[in-house]
Kinemage of the C-alpha trace (Angstrom):
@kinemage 1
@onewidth
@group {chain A} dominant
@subgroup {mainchain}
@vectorlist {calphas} color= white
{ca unk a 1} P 0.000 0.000 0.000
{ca unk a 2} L 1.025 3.415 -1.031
{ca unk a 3} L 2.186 6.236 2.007
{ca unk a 4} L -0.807 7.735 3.765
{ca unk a 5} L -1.700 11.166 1.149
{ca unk a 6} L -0.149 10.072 -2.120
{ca unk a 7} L -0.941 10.510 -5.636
{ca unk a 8} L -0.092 9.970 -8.917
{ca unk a 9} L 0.218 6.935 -10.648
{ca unk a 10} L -0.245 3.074 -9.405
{ca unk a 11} L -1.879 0.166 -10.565
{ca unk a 12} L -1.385 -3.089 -9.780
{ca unk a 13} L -1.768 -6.963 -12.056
{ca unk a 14} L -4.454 -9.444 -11.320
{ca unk a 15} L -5.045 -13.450 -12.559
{ca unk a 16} L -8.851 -15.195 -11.882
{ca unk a 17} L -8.130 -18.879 -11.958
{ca unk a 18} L -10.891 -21.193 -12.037
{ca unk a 19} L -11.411 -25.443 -12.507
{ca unk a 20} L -10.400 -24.552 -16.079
{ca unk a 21} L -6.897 -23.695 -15.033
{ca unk a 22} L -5.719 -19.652 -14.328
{ca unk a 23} L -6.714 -16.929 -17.067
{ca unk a 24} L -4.698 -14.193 -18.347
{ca unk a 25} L -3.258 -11.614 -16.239
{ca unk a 26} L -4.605 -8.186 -16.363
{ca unk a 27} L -3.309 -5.047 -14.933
{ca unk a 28} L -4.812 -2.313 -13.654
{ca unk a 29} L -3.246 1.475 -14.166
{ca unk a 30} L -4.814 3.886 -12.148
{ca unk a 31} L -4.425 8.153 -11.748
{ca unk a 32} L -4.863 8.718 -7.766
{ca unk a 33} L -5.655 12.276 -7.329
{ca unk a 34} L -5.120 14.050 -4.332
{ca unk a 35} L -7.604 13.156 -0.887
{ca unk a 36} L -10.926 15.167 -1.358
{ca unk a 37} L -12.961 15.512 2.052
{ca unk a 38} L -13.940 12.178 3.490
{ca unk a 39} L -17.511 11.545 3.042
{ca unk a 40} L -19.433 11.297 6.237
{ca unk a 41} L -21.760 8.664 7.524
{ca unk a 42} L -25.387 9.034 7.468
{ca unk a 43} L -28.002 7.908 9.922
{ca unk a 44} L -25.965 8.989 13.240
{ca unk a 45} L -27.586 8.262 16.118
{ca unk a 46} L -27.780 7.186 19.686
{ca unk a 47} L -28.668 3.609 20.533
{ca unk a 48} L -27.987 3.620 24.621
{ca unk a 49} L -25.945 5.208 27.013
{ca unk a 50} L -25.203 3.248 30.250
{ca unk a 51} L -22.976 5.119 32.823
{ca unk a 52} L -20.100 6.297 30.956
{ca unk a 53} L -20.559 4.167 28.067
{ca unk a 54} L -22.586 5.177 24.881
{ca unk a 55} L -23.672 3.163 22.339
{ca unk a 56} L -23.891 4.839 18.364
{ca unk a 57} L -25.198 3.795 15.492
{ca unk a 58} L -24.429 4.490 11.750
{ca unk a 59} L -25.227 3.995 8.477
{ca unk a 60} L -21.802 3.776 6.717
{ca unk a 61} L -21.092 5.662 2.732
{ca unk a 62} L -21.346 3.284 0.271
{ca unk a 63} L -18.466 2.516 -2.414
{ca unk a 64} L -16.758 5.095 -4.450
{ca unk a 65} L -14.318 7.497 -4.285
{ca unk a 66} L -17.111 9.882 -3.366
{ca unk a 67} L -19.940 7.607 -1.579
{ca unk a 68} L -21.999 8.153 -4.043
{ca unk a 69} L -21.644 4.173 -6.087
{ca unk a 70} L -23.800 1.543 -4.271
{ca unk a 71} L -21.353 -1.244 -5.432
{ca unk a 72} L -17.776 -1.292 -6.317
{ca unk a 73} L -18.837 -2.494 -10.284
{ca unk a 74} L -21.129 0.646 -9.895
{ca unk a 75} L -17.719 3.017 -8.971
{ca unk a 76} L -15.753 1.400 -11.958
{ca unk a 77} L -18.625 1.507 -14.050
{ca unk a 78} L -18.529 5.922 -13.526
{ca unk a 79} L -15.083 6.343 -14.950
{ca unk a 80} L -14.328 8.325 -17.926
{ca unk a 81} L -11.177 9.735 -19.056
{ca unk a 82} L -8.013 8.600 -17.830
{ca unk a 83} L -9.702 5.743 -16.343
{ca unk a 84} L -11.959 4.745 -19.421
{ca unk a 85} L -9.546 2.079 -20.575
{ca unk a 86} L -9.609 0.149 -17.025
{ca unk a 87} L -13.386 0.960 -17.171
{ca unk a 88} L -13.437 -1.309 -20.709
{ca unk a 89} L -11.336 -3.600 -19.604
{ca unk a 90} L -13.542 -4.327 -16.626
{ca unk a 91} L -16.426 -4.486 -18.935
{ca unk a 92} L -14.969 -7.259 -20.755
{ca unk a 93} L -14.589 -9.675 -17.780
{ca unk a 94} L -16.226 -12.858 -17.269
{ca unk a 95} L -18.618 -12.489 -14.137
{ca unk a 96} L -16.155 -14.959 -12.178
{ca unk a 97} L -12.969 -12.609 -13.151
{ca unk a 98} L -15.085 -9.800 -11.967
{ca unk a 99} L -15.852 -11.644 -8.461
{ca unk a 100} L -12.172 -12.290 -8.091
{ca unk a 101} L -11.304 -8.371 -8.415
{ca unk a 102} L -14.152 -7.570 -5.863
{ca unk a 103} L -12.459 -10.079 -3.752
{ca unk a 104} L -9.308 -8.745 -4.127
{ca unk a 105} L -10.246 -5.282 -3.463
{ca unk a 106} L -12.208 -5.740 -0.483
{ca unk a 107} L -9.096 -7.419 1.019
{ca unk a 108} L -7.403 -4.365 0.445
């Protein structure tokens, strides 16, 4: 994982394999732009307070760089420009290659 605040260029390489044997490898080239503001949860409330403990409760943003994509295929599916190319490329993934990226990602 990159330092805390970069930017600039990264990507990284990825290979699905299923009972078929492994597929190609693709790679992933990505523009990271500088941190906007964080986007804040929704739904904040109190559930219980009990001496000096309380209890919250949140609803937390959903996926995308701005909480605005319900699903991580939803994020990739809003890029344009630099990112268009990764955005085809995703497009053109079998549903299993595209399970194995979510995978990945979410172990991130």
């Amino acid at each position: 994982l990159k330092n805390t605040g970069f930017s600039g260029a990264d990507g990284f390489s990825y290979r699905a394999s299923n009972a078929s044997g492994p597929g190609a490898t693709t790679t992933v080239s990505i523009d990271v732009a500088g941190a906007g503001a964080p986007v804040a949860p929704s739904n904040f409330r109190v559930l219980g307070k009990s001496g000096n403990n309380v209890t919250f409760s949140w609803t937390t943003p959903t996926s995308g760089h701005d909480g605005s994509a319900a699903t991580v295929g939803d994020a990739i599916a809003r890029h344009a420009g630099k990112a268009e190319a990764a955005r085809l490329r995703h497009e053109r993934l079998s549903e299993a290659q595209r399970a194995a990226l979510r995978a990945f990602l979410a172990s991130l």
